[in-house]
C-alpha positions as CSV (number, residue, x, y, z in Angstrom):
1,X,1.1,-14.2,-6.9
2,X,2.0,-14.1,-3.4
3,X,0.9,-11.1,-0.8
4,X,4.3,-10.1,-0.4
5,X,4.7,-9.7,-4.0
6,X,1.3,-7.6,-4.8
7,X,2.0,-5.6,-1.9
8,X,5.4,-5.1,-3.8
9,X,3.7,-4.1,-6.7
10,X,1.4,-1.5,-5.7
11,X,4.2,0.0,-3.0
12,X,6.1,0.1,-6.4
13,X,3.1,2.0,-8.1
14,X,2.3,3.9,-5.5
15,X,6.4,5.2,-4.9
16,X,6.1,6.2,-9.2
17,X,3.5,8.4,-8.9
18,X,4.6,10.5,-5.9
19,X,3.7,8.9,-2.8
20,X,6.3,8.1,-0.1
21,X,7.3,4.6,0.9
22,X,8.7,3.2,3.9
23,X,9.3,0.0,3.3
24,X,10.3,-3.1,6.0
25,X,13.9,-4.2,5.3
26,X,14.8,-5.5,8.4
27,X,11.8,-7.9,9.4
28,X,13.1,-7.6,13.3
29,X,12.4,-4.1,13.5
30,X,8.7,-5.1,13.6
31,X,7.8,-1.7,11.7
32,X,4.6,-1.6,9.1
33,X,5.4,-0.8,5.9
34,X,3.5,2.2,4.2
35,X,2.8,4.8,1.9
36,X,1.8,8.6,2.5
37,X,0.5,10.3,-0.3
38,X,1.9,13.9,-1.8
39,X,-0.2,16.2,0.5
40,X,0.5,14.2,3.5
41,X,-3.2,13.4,4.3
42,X,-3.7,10.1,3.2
43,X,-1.8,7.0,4.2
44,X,-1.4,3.2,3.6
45,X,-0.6,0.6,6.0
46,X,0.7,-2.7,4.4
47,X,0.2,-5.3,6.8
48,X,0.0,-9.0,6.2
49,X,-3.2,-9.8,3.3
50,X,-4.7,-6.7,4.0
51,X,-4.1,-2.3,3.4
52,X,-5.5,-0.7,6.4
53,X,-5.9,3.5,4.9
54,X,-5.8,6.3,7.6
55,X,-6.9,10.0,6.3
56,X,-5.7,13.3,8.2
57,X,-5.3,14.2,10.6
58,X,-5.0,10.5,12.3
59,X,-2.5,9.2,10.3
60,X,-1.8,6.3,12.6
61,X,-2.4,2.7,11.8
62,X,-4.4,2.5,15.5
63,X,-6.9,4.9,13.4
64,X,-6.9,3.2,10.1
65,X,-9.6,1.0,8.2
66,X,-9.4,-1.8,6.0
67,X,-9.4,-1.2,2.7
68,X,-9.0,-3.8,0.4
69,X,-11.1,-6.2,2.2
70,X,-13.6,-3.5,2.2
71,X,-13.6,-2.9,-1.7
72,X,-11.2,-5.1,-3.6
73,X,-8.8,-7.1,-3.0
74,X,-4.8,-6.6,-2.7
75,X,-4.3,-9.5,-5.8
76,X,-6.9,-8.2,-7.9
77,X,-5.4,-4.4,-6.9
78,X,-2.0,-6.2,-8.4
79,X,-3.2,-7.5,-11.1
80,X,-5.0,-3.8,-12.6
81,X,-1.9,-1.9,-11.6
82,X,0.3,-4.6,-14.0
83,X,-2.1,-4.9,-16.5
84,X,-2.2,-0.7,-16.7
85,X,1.1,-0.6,-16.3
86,X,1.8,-2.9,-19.9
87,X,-0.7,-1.0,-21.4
88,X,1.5,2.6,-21.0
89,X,4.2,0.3,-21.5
């Protein structure tokens, strides 16, 4: 699995249980994919093999932290949300 494709994954996760993606179609455009959760207070910044998280009410990737280096990592995030994801299949 590649970090595009678990990146991919969880955006896909994320989008299904109400968050809001932006995702980076046009790779010129130099723009961070993310995700913004439901209340608007918690967002998730998709950047090369890491997902920075910024929490309300700095909401910009200048104020986020690393997350998955900090407690799992984005393939091993992949993986849980697949094998979940056959489980309620």
């Amino acid at each position: 699995m590649t970090y595009k494709q678990a990146h991919s994954i969880i955006m896909d996760h994320l989008e299904a249980n109400g968050w809001t993606v932006k995702r980076s179609h046009n790779m010129r455009a130099m723009k961070v994919p993310h995700a913004t959760n439901a209340s608007g207070r918690k967002r998730l910044y998709f950047k090369g093999q890491a997902i920075h998280e910024a929490l309300a009410p700095h909401l910009e990737l200048k104020h986020a932290r690393t997350l998955t280096y900090d407690t799992v990592s984005i393939k091993e995030w992949a993986r849980a949300i697949q094998k979940q994801n056959k489980r309620t299949a």
